[in-house]
C-alpha positions as CSV (number, residue, x, y, z in Angstrom):
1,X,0.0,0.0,0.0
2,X,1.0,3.6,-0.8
3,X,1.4,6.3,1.5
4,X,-0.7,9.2,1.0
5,X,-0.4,12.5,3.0
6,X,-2.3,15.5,2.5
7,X,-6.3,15.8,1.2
8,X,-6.9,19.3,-0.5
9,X,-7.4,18.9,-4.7
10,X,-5.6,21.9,-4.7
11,X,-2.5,20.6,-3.8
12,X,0.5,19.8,-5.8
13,X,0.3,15.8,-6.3
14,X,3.5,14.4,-6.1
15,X,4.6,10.2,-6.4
16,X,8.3,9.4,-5.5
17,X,9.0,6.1,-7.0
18,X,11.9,5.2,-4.2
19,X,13.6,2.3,-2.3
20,X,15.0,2.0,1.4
21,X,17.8,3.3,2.4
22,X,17.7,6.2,0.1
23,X,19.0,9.7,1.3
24,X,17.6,11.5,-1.7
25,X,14.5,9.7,-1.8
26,X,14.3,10.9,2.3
27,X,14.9,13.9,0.7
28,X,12.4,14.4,-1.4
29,X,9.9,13.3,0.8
30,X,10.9,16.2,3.3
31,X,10.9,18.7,0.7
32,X,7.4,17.6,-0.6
33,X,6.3,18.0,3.4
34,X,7.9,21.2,4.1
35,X,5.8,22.6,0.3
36,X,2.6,20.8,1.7
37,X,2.0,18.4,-1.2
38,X,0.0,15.6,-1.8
39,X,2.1,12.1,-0.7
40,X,2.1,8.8,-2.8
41,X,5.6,6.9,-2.3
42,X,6.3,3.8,-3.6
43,X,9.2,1.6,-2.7
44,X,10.9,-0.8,-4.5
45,X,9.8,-4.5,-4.0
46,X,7.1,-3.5,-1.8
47,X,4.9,-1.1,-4.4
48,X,6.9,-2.2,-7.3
49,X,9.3,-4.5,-9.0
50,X,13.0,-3.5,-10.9
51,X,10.9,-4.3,-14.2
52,X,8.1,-2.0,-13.6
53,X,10.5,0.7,-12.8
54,X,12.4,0.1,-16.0
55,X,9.5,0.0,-18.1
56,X,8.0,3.6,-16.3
57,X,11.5,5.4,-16.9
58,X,13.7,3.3,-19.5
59,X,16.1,5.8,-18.8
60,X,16.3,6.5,-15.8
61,X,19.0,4.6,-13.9
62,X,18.8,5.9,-10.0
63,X,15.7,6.8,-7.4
64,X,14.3,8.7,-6.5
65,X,11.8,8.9,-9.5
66,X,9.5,11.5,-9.1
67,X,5.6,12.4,-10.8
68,X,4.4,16.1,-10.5
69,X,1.2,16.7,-11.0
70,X,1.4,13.7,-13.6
71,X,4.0,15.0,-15.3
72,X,7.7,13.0,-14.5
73,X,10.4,16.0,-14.0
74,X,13.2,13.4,-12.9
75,X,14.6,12.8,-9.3
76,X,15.9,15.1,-6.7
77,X,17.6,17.6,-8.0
78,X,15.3,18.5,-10.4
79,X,12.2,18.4,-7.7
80,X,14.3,21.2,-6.3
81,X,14.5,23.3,-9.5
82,X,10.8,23.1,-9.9
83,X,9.1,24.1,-6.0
């Protein structure tokens, strides 16, 4: 099961695609807090498997993987560049 945080439509909806023991993904999470986003995180081999990952982003190659507002802007770093 997904984690969801936050209620309000009027939110920024966010989904980090992540795994455990991941700094950045920790990151991202805090970050989507602190702006007062809409939650979903999914973690490897719990939410999804290394195939289903691939097939979502063929290129990415690290986590986190993150949705805004449907639209996939990348992982971290770029989460930053965008809130």
């Amino acid at each position: 099961m997904d984690k969801e945080r936050g209620k309000s439509d009027s939110m920024q909806k966010i989904t980090i695609y992540s795994k455990a023991a991941c700094v950045y993904c920790d990151m991202a999470l805090a970050l989507a807090e602190k702006k007062g986003m809409q939650i979903t995180v999914l973690k490897l081999e719990r939410d999804y498997e290394v195939e289903d990952f691939t097939a979502r982003f063929p290129y990415a190659k690290t986590v986190p993987q993150i949705i805004l507002d449907g639209k996939h802007i990348g992982g971290y770093d770029n989460l930053l560049d965008v809130v």
